[in-house]
C-alpha positions as CSV (number, residue, x, y, z in Angstrom):
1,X,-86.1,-15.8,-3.9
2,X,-84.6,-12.2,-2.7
3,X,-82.0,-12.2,-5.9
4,X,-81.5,-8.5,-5.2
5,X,-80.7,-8.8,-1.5
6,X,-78.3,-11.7,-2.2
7,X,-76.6,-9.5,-4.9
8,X,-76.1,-6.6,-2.5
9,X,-74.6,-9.3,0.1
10,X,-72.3,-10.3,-2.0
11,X,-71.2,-7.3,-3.2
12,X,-70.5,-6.0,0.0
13,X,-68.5,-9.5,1.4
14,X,-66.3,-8.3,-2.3
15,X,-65.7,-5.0,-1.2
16,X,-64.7,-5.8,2.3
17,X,-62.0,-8.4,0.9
18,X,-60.3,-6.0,-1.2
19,X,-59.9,-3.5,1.7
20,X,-58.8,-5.9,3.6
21,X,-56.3,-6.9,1.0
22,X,-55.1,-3.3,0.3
23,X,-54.6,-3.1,4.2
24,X,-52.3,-6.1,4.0
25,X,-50.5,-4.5,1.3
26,X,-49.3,-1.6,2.7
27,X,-48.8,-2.5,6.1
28,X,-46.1,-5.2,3.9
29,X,-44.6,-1.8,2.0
30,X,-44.3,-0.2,5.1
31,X,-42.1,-3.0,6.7
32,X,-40.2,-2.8,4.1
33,X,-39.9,0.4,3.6
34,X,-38.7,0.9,7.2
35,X,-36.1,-1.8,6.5
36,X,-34.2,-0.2,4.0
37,X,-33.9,2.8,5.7
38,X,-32.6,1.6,8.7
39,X,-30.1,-0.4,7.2
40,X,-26.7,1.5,7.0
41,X,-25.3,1.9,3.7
42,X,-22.2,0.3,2.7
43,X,-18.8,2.6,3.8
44,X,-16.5,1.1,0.8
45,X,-16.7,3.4,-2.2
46,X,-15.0,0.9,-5.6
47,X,-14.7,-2.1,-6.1
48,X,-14.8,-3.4,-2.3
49,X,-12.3,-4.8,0.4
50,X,-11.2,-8.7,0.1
51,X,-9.0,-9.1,3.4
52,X,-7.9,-12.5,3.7
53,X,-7.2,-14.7,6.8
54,X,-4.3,-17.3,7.2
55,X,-3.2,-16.3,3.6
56,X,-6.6,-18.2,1.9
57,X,-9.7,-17.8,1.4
58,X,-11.6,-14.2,1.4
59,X,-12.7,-13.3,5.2
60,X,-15.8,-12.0,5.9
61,X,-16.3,-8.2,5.9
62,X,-19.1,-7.5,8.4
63,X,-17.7,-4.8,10.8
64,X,-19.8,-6.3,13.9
65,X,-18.5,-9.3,13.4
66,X,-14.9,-8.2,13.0
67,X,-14.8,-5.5,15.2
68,X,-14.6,-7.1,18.9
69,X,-11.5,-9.3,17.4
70,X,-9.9,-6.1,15.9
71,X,-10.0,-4.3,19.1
72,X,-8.2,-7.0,21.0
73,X,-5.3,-7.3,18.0
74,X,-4.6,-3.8,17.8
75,X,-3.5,-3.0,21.7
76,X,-0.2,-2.6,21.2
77,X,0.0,-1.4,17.7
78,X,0.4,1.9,17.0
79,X,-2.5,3.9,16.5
80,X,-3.4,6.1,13.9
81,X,-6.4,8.1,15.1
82,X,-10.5,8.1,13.8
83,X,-12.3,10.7,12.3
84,X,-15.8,11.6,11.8
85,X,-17.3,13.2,9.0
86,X,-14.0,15.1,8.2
87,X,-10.3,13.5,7.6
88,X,-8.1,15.4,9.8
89,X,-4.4,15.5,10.1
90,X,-2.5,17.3,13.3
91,X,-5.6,18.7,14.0
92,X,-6.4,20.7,10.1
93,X,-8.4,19.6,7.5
94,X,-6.5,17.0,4.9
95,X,-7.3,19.8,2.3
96,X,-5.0,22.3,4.0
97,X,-2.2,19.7,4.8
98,X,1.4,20.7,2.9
99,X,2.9,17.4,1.8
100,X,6.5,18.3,1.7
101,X,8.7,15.1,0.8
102,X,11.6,16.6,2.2
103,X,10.4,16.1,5.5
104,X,10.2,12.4,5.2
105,X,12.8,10.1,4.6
106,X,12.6,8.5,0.7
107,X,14.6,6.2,-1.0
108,X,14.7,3.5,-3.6
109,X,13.5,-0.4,-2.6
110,X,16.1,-3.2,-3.1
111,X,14.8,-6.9,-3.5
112,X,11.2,-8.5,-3.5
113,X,8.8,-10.6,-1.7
114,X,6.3,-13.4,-2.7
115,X,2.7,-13.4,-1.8
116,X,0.3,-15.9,-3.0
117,X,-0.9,-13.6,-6.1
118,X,2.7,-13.6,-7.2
119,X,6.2,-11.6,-7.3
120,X,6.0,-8.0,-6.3
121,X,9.6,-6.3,-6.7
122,X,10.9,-3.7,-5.2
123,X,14.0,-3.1,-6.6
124,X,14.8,0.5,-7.4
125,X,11.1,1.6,-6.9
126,X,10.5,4.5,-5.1
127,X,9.3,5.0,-1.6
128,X,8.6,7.0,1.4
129,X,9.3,5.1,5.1
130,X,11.8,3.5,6.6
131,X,13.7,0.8,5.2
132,X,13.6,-1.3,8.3
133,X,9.9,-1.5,8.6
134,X,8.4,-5.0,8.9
135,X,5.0,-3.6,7.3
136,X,5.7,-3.0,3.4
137,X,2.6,-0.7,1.3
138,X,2.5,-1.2,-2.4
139,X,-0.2,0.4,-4.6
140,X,-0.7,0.5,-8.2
141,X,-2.6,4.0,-9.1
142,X,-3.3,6.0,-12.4
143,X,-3.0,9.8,-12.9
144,X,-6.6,9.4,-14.8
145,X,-8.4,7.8,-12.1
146,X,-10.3,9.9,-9.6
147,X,-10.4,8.0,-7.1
148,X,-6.7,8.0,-6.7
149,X,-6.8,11.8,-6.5
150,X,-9.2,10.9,-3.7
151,X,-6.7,8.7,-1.7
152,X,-3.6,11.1,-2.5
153,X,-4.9,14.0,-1.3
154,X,-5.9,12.8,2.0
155,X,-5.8,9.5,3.1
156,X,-1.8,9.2,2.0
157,X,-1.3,12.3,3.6
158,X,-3.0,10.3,7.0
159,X,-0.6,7.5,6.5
160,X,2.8,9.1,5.8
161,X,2.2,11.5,9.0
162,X,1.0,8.3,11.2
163,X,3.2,5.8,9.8
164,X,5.9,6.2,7.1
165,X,7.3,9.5,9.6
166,X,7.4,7.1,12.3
167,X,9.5,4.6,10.6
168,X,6.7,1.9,11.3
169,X,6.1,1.3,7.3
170,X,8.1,1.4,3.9
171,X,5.2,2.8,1.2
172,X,6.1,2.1,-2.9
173,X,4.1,4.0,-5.4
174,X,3.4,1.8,-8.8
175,X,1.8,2.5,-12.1
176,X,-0.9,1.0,-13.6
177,X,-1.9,3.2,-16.7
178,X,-6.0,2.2,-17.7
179,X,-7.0,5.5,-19.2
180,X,-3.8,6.9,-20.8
181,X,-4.8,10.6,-20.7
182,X,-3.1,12.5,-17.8
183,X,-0.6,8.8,-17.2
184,X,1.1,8.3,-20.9
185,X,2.9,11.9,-19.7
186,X,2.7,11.9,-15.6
187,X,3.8,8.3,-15.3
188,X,7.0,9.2,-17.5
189,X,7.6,12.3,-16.1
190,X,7.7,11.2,-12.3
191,X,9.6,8.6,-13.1
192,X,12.3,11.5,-15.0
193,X,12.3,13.3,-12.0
194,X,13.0,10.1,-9.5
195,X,16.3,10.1,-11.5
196,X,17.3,13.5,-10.1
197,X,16.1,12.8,-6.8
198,X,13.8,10.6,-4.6
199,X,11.7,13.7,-3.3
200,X,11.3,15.2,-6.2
201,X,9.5,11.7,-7.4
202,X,6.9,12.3,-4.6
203,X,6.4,16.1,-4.8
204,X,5.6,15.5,-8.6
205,X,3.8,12.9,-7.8
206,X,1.6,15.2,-5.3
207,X,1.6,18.6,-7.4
208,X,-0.5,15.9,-9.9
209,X,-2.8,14.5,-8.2
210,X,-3.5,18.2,-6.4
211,X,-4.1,19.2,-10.2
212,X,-6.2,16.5,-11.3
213,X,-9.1,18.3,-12.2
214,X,-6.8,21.4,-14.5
215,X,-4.5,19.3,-16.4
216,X,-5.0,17.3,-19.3
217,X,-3.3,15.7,-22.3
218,X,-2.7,19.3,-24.0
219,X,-1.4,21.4,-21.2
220,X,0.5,18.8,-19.3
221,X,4.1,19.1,-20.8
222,X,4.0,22.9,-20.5
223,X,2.6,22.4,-16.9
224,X,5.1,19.9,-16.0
225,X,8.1,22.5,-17.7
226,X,6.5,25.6,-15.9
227,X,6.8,23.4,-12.0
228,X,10.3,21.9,-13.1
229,X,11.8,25.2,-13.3
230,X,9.6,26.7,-10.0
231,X,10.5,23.7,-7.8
232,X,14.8,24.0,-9.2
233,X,14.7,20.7,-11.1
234,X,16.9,20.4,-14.1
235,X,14.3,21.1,-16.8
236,X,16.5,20.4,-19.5
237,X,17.1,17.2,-18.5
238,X,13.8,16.3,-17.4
239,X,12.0,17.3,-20.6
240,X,14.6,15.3,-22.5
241,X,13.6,12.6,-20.6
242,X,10.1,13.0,-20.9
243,X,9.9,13.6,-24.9
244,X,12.4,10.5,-25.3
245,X,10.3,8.3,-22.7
246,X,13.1,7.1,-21.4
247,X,11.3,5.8,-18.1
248,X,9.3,4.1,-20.1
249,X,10.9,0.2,-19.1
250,X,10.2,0.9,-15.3
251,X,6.5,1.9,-16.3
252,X,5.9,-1.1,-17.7
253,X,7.5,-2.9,-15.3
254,X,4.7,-1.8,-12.7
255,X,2.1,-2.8,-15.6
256,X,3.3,-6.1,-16.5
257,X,3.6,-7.2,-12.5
258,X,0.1,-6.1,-11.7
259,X,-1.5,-8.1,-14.4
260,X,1.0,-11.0,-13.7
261,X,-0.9,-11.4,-10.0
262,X,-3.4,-14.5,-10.3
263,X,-4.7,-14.8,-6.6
264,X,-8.3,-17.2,-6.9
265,X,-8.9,-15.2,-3.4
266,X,-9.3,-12.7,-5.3
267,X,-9.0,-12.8,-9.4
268,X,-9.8,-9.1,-9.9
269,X,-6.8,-7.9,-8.2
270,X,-5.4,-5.6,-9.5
271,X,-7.7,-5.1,-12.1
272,X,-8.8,-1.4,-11.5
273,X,-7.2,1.5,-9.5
274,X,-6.0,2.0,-7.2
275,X,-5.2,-1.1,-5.8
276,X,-3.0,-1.7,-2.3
277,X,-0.9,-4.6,-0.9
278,X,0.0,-4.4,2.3
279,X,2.7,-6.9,3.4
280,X,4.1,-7.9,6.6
281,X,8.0,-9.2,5.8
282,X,8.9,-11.1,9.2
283,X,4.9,-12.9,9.2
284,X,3.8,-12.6,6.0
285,X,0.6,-11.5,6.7
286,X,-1.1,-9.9,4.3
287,X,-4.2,-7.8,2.7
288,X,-5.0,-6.8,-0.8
289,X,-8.2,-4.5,-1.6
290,X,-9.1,-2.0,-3.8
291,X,-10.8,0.9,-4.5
292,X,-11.2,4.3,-2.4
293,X,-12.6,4.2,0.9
294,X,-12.3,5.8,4.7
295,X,-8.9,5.9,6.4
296,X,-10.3,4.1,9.2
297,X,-10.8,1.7,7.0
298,X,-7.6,1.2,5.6
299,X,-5.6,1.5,9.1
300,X,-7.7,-1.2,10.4
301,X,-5.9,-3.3,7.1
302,X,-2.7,-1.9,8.2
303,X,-3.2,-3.0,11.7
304,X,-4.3,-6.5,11.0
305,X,-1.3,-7.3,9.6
306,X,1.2,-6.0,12.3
């Protein structure tokens, strides 16, 4: 018996098997490998989008699936322009836009409106729009959080210009304080200077976010004293204001309310920053989301609701 022949035969059948098997192998990783980089990467940047349909359950959010539908809804809705790689706004970069509040019309809210999550007031809140517009914007942000620097220095800038100039929306700026650092004093102090004037609530409100990344809990008093007196505020009055808190009740009020909403559609909302409510009065159509993303984004949840 040829033991040594039969030992080299097997051997061989071994060997051929485990090339064979390696082969398989990485003709599987390359597959897959090809896979994941040809699938696009998600465009939403916190905590995702949860627009609703018929005021229940979560819709989906696949853009080819939405996408044919959105086209048709939006024909005769105002339209608010796309961008590509850059946000631009009347033809500059968002970084060199000038907000300047006087050029829009401000006010404070009167009233409130239900929406399945709850009661959102508006009564005495501040906001920049018209106060005839069907389409109502809440949004609950924080000085601290950076990704509502992100959407105040450019996508807001996108929305006033397209929408709130127009007269086609009525936008409310909230507080919802989660990392008390740059909000224990901003939150207060915006809310001081709404009770000289309605602009001044929204240039503050800018000249902060614009700053995000200089001030902090030491230097924001003297900061916000050294801007009162450059932009003609009474700075008397407003830093009485500030070091006696006595905004503090309306702060709380935007709090309290955005930790009252219970929505099963949603259960997180609003439970991190910044967080938007978009609200049709006549229909009541609505869509809540949060988190930072692209303004085509958020104009397509604007537009859904007309």
């Amino acid at each position: 018996m040829d033991t040594e022949g039969n030992a080299v035969s097997i051997t061989l059948t071994v060997r051929n098997a485990l090339v064979l098997v390696f082969a398989a192998g990485f003709l599987a990783g390359a597959v897959a490998i090809s896979v994941f980089v040809d699938d696009e990467p998600p465009t939403y940047v916190q905590f995702g989008e949860n627009p609703l349909e018929d005021g229940g359950d979560a819709a989906p959010t696949g853009d080819s699936e939405q996408q044919p539908q959105q086209e048709e809804q939006t024909q005769d809705r105002p339209t608010a322009g796309t961008e590509d790689d850059e946000l631009m706004i009347d033809g500059a970069p968002a970084e060199e836009y000038e907000f300047d509040a006087s050029e829009f019309n401000t006010g404070l809210g009167e009233g409130s409106f239900e929406w399945p999550g709850g009661d959102v007031s508006l009564q005495g809140k501040p906001y920049i729009g018209s106060e005839e517009a069907d389409i109502v914007i809440v949004t609950y942000e924080d000085f601290d959080c950076g990704f509502c620097g992100e959407h105040n220095t450019g996508n807001f800038y996108k929305i006033v210009e397209e929408y709130a100039a127009e007269g086609d929306v009525q936008y409310f700026y909230k507080h919802f304080n989660t990392m008390h650092t740059l909000s224990d004093t901003g939150d207060i102090a915006v809310q001081c200077a709404l009770r000289q004037d309605t602009d001044a609530f929204w240039d503050m409100k800018n000249w902060i976010y614009q700053n995000q990344g200089e001030l902090n809990s030491a230097v924001i008093r003297s900061e916000i004293e050294q801007y009162s007196d450059q932009t003609g505020l009474d700075t008397e009055e407003l830093m009485s204001c500030i070091d006696n808190q006595e905004t503090i009740d309306s702060v709380e009020e935007d709090q309290a309310e955005a930790e009252s909403f219970d929505y099963p559609g949603n259960p997180d909302f609003v439970r991190g920053t910044p967080g938007f409510l978009i609200y049709n009065t006549e229909t009541g159509e609505y869509r809540e989301f949060m988190g930072s993303g692209s303004y085509d984004r958020f104009n397509n949840f604007i537009q859904e609701v007309y």
